[in-house]
C-alpha positions, -999 to +999 in steps of 0.1 A: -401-263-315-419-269-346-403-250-366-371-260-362-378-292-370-394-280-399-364-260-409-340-297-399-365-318-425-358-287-453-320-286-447-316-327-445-339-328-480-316-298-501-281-318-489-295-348-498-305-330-537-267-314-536-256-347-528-274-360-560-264-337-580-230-336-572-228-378-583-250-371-610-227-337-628-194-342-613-166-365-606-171-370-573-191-394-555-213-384-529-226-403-497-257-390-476-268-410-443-299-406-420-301-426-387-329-415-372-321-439-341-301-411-330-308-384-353-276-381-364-267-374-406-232-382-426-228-364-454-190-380-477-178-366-513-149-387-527-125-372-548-128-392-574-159-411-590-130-443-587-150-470-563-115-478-553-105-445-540-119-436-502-099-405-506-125-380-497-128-343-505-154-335-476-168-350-449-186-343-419-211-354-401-240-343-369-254-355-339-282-346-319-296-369-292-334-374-300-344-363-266-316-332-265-338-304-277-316-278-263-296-288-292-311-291-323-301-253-328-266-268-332-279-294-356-293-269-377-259-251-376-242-276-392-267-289-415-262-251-427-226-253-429-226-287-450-250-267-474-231-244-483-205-269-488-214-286-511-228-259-530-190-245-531-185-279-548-207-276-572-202-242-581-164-255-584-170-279-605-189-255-631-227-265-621-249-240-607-260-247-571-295-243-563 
């Protein structure tokens, strides 16, 4: 059980440095939220760096109840899916993706 928590912590840390870097080299905005309440993460790229435009290019989001171990298997899951995700963005946008 450790470990998967270990390997949640990882995945939730390299999202949140793609995140970064996609606001920091691209045109796109990028939006990362923990709540920890529920243990739940939001990850939003706009398609445009405009403030105005809530037109976004990805989103998606996770959800594991704190007490749910059964699922934090699934968590992982699609904390690795919104990975590679944003890694395709990067690597679209001409940066290379860690």
């Amino acid at each position: 059980m450790v470990d998967i928590k270990i390997e949640t912590a990882t995945l939730l840390g390299e999202i949140q440095m793609l995140a970064y870097m996609i606001n920091t080299f691209t045109e796109h905005l990028a939006f990362c939220d923990y709540y920890g309440h529920v243990n739940g993460f939001d990850v939003k790229i706009t398609k445009t760096k405009d403030h105005n435009d809530i037109d976004y290019l990805y989103r998606m989001d996770t959800y594991v109840p704190p007490k749910d171990l059964g699922n934090e298997r699934q968590m992982v899951n699609r904390l690795s899916v919104m990975k590679s995700e944003l890694q395709k963005i990067l690597i679209e946008n001409g940066v290379n993706a860690p």
